[in-house]
C-alpha positions in Angstrom: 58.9 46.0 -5.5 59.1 42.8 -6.7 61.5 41.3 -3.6 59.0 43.3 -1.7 56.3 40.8 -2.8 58.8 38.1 -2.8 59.6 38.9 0.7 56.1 38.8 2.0 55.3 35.2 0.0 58.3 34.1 1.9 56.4 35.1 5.3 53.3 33.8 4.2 54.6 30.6 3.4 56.6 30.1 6.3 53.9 30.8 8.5 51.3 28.7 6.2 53.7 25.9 7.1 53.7 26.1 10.7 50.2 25.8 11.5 50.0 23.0 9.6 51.7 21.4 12.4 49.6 23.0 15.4 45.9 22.1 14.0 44.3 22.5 17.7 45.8 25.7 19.0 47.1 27.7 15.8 49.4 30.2 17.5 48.5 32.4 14.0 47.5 36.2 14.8 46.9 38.8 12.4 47.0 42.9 13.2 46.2 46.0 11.8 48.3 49.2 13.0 47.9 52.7 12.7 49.5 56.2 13.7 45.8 57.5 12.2 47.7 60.1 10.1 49.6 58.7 7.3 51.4 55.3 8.8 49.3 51.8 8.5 50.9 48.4 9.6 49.8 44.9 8.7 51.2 42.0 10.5 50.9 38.4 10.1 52.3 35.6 13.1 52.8 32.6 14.3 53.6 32.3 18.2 55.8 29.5 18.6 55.3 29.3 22.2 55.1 31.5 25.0 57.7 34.0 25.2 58.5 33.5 21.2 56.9 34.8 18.1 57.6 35.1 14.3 56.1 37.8 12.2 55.8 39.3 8.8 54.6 43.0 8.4 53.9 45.4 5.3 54.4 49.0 7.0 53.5 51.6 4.1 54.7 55.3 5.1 53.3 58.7 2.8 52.9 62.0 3.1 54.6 64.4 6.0 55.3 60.9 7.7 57.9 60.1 5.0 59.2 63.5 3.7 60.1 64.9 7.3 63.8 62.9 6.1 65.4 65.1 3.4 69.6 65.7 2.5 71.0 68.1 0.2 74.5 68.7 -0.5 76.4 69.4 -4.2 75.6 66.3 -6.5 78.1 65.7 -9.8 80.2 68.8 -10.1 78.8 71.3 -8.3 74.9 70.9 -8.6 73.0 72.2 -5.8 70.3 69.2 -4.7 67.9 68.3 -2.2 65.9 65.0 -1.6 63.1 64.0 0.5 61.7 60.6 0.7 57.9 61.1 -0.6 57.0 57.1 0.1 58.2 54.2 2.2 57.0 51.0 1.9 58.5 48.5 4.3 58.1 44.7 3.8 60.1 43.6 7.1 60.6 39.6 9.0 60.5 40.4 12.9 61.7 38.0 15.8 59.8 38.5 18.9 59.5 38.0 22.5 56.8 38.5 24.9 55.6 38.3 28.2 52.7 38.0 30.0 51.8 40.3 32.5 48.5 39.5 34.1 45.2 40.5 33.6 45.3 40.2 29.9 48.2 42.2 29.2 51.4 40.8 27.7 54.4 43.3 26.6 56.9 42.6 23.8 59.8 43.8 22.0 61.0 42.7 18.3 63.8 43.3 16.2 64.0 42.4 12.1 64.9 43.1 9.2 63.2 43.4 5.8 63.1 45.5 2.1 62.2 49.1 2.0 60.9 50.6 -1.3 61.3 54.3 -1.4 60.0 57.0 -3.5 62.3 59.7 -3.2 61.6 63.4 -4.6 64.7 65.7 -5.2 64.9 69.0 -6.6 67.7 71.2 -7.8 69.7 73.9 -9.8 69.8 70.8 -12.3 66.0 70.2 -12.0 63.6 67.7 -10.1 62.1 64.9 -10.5 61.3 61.3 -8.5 63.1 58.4 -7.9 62.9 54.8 -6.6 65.3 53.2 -4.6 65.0 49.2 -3.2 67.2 48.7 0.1 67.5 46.5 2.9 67.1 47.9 6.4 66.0 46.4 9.8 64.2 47.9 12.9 62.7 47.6 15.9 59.6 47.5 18.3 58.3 47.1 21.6 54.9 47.8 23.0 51.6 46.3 25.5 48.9 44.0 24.1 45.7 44.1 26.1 43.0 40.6 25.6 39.9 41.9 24.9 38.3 38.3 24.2 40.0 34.9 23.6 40.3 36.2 20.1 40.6 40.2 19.7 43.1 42.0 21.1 44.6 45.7 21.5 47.9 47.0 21.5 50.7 50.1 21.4 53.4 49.8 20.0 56.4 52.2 19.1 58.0 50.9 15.9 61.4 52.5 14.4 62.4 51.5 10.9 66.3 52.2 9.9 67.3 52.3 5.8 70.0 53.7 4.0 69.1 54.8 0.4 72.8 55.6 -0.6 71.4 59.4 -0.1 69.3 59.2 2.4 69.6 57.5 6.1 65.6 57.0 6.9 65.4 56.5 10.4 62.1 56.7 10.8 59.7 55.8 14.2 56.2 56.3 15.8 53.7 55.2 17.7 51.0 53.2 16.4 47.4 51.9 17.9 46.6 48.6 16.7 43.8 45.9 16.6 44.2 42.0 16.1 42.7 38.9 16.3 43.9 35.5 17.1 43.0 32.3 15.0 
């Protein structure tokens, strides 16, 4: 958890930095994302110009969300176990192009890469019990924005996040609503 937060700091900062440098037009955006189940986004940017972006994004993941990735198979000797990821929590650096397409709409696709804390919950002949694991992983996203004002805007977005826990591959995607606003 702490390189999560160390991760996000490192977005922050980056981004803190860079609107330094455009006082008049910030480029900074902010955005709030949700699959309105058990899946919530929050995303921090800069656009750099535009077709180009830079964002940071905490993605937190619980619930049927999460545990629909489970393995099993014969731990040391021959133990009978199962696992299921329980939590996901997904602090993630995303490239990102976009495009405008008229009449307030813009589409984009990103890519990055980021830390994924996972909560995983496994059972057994051995007994059961929870688990943490920290791993890298990357993803990727595209989706529509729609400008409801100079400063609020709407999107869609389909978002797939990719981890390996060592026992567990997480591929994990879905669509998500979102609202942001522009500094």
């Amino acid at each position: 958890m702490n390189k999560l937060v160390m991760l996000t700091a490192m977005a922050a900062t980056l981004t803190a930095g860079a609107t330094t440098a455009l006082a008049e037009d910030s480029g900074v955006y902010g955005s709030f994302g949700t699959d309105f189940d058990e899946r919530h986004t929050l995303n921090l940017g800069y656009k750099v110009n535009d077709w180009f972006s830079y964002e940071g994004s905490i993605t937190k993941t619980d619930g049927d969300a999460a545990n629909q990735f489970t393995s099993s198979g014969e731990g040391a000797g021959l133990v009978e176990k199962s696992e299921e990821i329980s939590s996901l929590t997904a602090g993630m650096l995303w490239a990102k192009t976009h495009a405008e397409m008229g009449e307030g709409f813009t589409s984009y696709v990103k890519i990055g890469a980021g830390l994924f804390d996972t909560d995983i919950a496994y059972s057994g002949t051995d007994g059961s019990g929870k688990t943490s694991s920290d791993d890298w992983g990357y993803g990727w996203a595209a989706g529509l924005e729609y400008d409801a004002s100079e400063t609020i805007y709407l999107n869609v977005e389909y978002q797939r996040l990719i981890v390996d826990t060592g026992s567990i591959d997480h591929n994990e995607g879905g669509w998500m609503l979102g609202m942001g606003y522009k500094f």
